[in-house]
C-alpha positions in Angstrom: 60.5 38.4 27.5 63.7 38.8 25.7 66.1 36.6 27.1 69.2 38.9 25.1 68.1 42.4 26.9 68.4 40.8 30.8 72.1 41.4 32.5 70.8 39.8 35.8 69.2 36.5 37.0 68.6 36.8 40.9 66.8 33.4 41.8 64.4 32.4 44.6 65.4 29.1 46.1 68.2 29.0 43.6 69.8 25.6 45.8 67.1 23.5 44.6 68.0 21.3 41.8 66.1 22.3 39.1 67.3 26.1 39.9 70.6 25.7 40.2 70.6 23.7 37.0 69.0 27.6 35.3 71.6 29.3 37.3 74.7 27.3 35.8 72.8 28.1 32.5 72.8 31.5 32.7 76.4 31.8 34.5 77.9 30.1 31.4 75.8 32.4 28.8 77.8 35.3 30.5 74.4 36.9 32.8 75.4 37.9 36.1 73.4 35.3 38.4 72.5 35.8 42.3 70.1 34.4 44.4 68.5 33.2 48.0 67.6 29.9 49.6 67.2 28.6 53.3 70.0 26.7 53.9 73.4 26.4 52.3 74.0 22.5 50.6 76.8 21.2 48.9 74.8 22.1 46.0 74.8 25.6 46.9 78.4 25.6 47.6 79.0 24.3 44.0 77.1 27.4 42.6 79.2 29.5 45.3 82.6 28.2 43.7 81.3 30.0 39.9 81.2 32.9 41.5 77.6 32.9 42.1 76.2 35.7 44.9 74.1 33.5 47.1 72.8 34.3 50.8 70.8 32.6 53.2 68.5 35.1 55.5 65.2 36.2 54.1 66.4 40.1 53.9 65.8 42.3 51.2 69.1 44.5 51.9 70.9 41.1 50.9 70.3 41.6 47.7 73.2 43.1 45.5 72.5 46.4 44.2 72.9 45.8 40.8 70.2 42.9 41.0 68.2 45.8 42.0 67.9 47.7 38.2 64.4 46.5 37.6 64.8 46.6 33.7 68.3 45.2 33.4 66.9 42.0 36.2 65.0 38.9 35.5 63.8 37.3 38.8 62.9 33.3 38.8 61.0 32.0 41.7 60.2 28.5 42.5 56.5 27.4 43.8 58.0 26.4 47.2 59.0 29.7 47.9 55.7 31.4 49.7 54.1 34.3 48.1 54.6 36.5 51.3 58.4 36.0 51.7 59.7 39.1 51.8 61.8 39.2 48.9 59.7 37.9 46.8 56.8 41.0 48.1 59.7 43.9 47.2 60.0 42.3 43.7 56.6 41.8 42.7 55.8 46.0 45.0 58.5 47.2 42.3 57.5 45.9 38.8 60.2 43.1 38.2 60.7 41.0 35.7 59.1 37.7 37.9 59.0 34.3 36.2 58.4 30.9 37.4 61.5 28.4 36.6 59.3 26.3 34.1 58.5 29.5 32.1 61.8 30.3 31.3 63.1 26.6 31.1 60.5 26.8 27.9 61.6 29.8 26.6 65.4 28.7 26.9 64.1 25.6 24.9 61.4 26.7 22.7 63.3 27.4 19.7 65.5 23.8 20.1 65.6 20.3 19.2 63.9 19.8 22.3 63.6 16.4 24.2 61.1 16.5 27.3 61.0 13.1 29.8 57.5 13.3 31.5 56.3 11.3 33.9 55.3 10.6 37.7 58.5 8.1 38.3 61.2 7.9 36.0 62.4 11.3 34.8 65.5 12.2 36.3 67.4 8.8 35.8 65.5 8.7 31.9 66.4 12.2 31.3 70.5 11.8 32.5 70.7 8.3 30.3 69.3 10.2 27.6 71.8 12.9 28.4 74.4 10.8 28.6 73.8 8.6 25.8 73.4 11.8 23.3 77.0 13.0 24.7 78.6 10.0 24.4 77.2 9.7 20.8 78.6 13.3 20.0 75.2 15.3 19.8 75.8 19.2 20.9 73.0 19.4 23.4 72.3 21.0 26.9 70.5 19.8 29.3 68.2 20.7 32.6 68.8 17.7 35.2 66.7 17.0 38.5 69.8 15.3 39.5 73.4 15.0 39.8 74.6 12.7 37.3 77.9 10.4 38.3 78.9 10.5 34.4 79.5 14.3 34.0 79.4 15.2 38.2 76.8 17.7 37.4 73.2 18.7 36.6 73.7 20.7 34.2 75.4 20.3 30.8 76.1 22.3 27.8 78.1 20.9 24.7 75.9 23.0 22.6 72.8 24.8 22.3 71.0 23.1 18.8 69.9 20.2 21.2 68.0 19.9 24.7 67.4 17.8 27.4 64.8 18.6 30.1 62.5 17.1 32.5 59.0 17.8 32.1 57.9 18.3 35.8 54.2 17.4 36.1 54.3 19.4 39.7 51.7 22.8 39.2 51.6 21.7 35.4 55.2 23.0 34.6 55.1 20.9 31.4 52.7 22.7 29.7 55.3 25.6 28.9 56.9 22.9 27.0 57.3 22.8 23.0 59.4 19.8 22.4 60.3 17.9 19.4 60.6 14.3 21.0 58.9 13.7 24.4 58.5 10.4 26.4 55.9 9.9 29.6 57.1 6.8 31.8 54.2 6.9 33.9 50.9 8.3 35.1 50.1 7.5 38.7 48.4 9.5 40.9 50.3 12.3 42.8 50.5 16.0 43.7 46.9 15.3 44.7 47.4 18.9 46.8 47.8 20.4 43.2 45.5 18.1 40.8 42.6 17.3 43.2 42.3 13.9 41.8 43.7 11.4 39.6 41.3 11.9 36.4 42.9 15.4 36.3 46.0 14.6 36.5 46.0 12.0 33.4 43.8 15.1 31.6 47.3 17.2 31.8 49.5 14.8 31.0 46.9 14.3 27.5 47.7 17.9 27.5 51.2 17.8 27.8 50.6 15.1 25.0 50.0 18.2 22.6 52.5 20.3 23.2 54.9 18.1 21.5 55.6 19.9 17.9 53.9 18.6 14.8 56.5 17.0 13.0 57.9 15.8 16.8 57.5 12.0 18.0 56.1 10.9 21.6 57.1 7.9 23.3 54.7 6.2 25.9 54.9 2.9 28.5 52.8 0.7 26.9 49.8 0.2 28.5 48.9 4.4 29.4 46.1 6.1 28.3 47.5 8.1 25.8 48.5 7.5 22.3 52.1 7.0 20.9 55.1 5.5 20.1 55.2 2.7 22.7 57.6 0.9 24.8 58.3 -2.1 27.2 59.7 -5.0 28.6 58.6 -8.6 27.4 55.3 -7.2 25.3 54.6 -6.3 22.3 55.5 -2.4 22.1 57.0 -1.0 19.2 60.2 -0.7 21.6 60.5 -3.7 23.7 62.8 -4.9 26.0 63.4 -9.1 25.6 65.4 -12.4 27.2 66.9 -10.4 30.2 69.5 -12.1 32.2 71.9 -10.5 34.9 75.7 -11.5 35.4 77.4 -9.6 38.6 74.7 -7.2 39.0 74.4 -6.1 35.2 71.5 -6.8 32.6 71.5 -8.3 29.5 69.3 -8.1 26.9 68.2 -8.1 23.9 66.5 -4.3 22.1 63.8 -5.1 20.0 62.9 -1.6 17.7 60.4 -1.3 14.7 63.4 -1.7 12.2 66.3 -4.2 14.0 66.9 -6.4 17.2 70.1 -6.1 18.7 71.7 -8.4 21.1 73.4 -8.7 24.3 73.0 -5.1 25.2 74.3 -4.1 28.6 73.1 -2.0 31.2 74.1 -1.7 34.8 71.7 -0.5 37.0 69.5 -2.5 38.8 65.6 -2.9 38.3 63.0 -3.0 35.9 61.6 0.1 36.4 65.0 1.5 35.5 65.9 -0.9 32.5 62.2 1.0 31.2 63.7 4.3 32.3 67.2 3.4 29.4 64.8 1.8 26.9 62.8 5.1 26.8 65.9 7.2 26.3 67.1 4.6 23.8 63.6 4.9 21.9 64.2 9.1 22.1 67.4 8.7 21.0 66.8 7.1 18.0 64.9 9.8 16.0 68.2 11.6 15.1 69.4 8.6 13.4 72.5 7.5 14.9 73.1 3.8 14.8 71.2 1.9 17.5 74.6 0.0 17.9 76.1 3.0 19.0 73.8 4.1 21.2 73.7 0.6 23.0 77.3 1.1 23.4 76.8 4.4 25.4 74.3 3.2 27.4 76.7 0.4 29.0 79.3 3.2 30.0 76.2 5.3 32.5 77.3 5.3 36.0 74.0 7.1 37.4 72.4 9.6 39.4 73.4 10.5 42.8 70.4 9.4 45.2 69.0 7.1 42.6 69.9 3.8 44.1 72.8 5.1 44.8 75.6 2.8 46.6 77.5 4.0 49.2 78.4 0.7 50.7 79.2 -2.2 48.7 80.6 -5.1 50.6 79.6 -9.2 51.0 77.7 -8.7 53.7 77.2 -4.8 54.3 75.0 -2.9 51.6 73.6 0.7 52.2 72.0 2.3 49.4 70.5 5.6 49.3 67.5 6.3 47.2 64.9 9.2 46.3 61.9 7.3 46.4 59.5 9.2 48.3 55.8 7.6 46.5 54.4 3.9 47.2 55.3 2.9 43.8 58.8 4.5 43.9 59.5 2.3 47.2 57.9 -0.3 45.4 60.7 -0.3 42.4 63.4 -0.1 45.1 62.4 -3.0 46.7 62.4 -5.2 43.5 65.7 -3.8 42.7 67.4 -5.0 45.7 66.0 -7.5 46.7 66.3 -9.4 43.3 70.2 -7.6 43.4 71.0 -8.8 47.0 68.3 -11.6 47.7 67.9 -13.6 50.9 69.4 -10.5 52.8 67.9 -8.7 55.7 67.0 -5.0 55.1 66.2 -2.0 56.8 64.4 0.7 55.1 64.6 4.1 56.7 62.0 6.4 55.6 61.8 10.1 55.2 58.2 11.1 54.4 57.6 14.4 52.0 55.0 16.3 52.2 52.1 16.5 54.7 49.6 16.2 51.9 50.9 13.4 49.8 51.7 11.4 53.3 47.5 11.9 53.9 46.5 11.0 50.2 48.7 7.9 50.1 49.1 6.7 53.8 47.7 3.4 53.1 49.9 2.3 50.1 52.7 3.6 52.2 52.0 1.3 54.9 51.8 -2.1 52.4 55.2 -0.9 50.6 57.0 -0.1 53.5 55.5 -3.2 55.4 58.1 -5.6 52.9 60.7 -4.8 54.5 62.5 -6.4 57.3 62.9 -3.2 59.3 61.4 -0.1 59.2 62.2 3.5 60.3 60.2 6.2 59.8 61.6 9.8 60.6 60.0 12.8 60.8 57.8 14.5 57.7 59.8 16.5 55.5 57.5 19.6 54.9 58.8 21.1 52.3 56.6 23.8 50.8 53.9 22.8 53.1 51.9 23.5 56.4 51.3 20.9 58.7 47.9 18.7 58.3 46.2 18.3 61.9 46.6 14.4 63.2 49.1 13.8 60.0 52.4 12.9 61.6 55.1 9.7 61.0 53.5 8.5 64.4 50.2 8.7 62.9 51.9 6.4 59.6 53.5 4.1 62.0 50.8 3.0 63.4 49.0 2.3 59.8 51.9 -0.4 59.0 51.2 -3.7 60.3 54.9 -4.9 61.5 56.4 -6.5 64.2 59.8 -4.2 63.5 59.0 -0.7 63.5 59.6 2.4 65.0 59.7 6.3 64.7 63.2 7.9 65.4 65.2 11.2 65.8 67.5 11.2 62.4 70.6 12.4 64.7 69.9 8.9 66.4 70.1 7.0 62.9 73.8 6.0 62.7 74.0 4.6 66.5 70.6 2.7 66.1 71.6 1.7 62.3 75.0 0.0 64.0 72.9 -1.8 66.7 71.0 -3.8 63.5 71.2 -7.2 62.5 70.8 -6.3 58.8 73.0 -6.7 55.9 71.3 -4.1 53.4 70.2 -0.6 54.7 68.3 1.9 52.4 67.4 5.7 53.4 64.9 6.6 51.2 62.9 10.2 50.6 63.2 13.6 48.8 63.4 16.1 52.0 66.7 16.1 53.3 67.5 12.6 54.5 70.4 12.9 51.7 72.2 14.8 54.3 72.6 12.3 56.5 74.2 9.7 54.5 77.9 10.5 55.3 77.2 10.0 59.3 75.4 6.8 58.8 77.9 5.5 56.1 80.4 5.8 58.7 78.5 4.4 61.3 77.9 1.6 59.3 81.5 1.1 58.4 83.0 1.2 61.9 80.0 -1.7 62.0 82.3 -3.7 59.5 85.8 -2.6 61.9 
């Protein structure tokens, strides 16, 4: 496929957030870009305001003539859109140009300096620091976000096209139309079970994925995985290591240990270890082009974030709410060392918005213990996503697997009036369905709490 003789990019599910990151791509390289998704979001809206067709019925007369010249259109789907939508049958019945977003996210990147985060947890917020800190450092790079980062208000960026920045989704083995030049992989735990079958498969692709970086490239692993490499960690002995950590108001300090200098008192101001492994893995990346480590230390200290990535929405004495992506055990896990070593001896309330029929079935009893740490738990509805429903797999059918004395299953229109009514002082919505949407009616139930 020839990227140079394509005029139009019409995109399936073009709202998610690895889509619209393509479509903001191709809009700036001058293609004319259109596309379809279920629902309009404020990330839709965003793509609206470029100029970008978009509609929201599954019609096939919705879809701009032009988008309809066969030799002059490239169509990108994404795997959550089903194979007998109805746009999706018209394209494939008439010969298009059909490619999945991975495929052409590699042949964007193939012929780059191309740096690919991998992992099960961790690639979105290692991906935007390493985005950020190459910015900040003056690299001319673009790069492919999974979400919105609070530094450039965006999840795309393009300063240039020598350099790259791209997650390396492990989800129906994406990665593998990867070619990068520097790659990292944060973790390996078992997930997308619906796709892998197990978790000996799963670690088989990511050794895989391990190949796929270039020759002369470099890979950067957590010390401790199965797979050889440039390692990193925290207190050990990895060729990168994070060492003597202490935090004053809310921010780490540290010390960077690398194979050729130590340097001290480095800052970074998000909270918990699984993300100060998240900036020392983007550090480690960022080091093969040679720019001082000092300088990169000093970018690090300016990142703000990602929005939905422990994100703060309320940030008072003795009112927190933080809203957060986690949607695996060992995601809810990290969340709950972060704030409770951040705000300690506080009462919280988790609300908790499960994804995915299947991955609520494979890990319903880790679920339970993670969620069970809390002070309060929530549960909504199951976010379904791309999925059927799973006879007998329901949040009830969760709820009753968590041994609590504080638990219950709720409507999420009731959330802000039964979120006022609590005694807690920290309250976190976690999932990746679309429990984000209700954080501006619960952060103002919550703040009328404090009136």
């Amino acid at each position: 496929m020839d990227l140079n003789k394509i005029h139009n990019v019409y995109f399936l599910g073009i709202g998610g957030i690895g889509m619209s990151g393509l479509a903001r791509y191709f809009k700036f390289i001058g293609k004319n870009v259109a596309g379809y998704d279920k629902v309009s979001t404020e990330i839709t809206d965003g793509l609206a305001d470029l100029g970008i067709d978009l509609h929201f019925e599954e019609d096939v007369d919705k879809i701009p003539r032009s988008f309809k010249d066969k030799e002059a259109t490239l169509v990108v789907y994404t795997p959550a859109v089903p194979k007998k939508h109805q746009e999706y049958v018209y394209f494939l019945a008439n010969g298009f140009e059909i490619q999945k977003r991975a495929a052409v996210l590699g042949i964007i990147t193939k012929d780059t300096y191309c740096f690919a985060v991998a992992g099960t947890h961790g690639k979105t917020t290692t991906s935007a620091i390493l985005a950020h800190i190459l910015k900040e450092t003056g690299t001319p790079i673009t790069a492919f976000l999974g979400g919105v980062s609070e530094n450039f208000n965006s999840n795309f960026l393009i300063e240039g096209n020598e350099y790259t920045v791209v997650e390396a989704d492990e989800f129906d083995r994406s990665f593998l139309h990867l070619s990068p030049m520097v790659a990292c992989i944060t973790s390996i735990d078992a997930d997308h079970l619906d796709i892998y079958g197990n978790e000996n498969e799963m670690k088989k692709t990511f050794i895989e994925f391990s190949k796929k970086v270039k020759p002369q490239g470099k890979l950067f692993v957590k010390n401790g995985l199965p797979i050889q490499g440039t390692t990193f960690g925290i207190e050990d002995n990895s060729d990168f290591s994070i060492r003597n950590i202490t935090i004053t108001n809310s921010t780490y300090l540290f010390d960077l240990v690398t194979p050729t200098e130590t340097i001290n008192g480095v800052m970074f101001n998000k909270p918990g270890k699984h993300n100060l492994l998240n900036a020392l893995a983007a550090l480690a990346m960022a080091t093969t082009l040679g720019t001082p480590l000092s300088r990169l230390a000093r970018a690090l200290a300016s990142f703000k974030g990602i929005k939905r990535r422990f994100s703060y929405q309320i940030n008072e004495k003795d009112l927190i709410y933080i809203d957060d992506y986690a949607h695996h055990p060992t995601e809810i896990d990290a969340v709950y060392e972060a704030v409770t070593s951040t705000h300690p001896n506080k009462r919280i309330t988790v609300v908790f918005q499960p994804h995915l029929f299947s991955r609520t079935k494979d890990f319903a009893l880790d679920f339970s213990k993670s969620l069970a740490r809390f002070d309060e738990i929530i549960l909504l509805d199951i976010y379904p996503a791309r999925e059927e429903p799973i006879e007998g797999i329901t949040a009830n059918w969760l709820l009753d697997m968590i041994d609590h004395g504080h638990k219950q299953k709720v409507a999420k229109q009731d959330l802000p009036e039964i979120l006022r009514a609590s005694r807690s002082q920290v309250f976190l919505t976690l999932g990746a369905g679309d429990i984000g949407q209700e954080v501006n009616s619960i952060k103002k139930a919550l703040s009328e709490k404090v009136c």
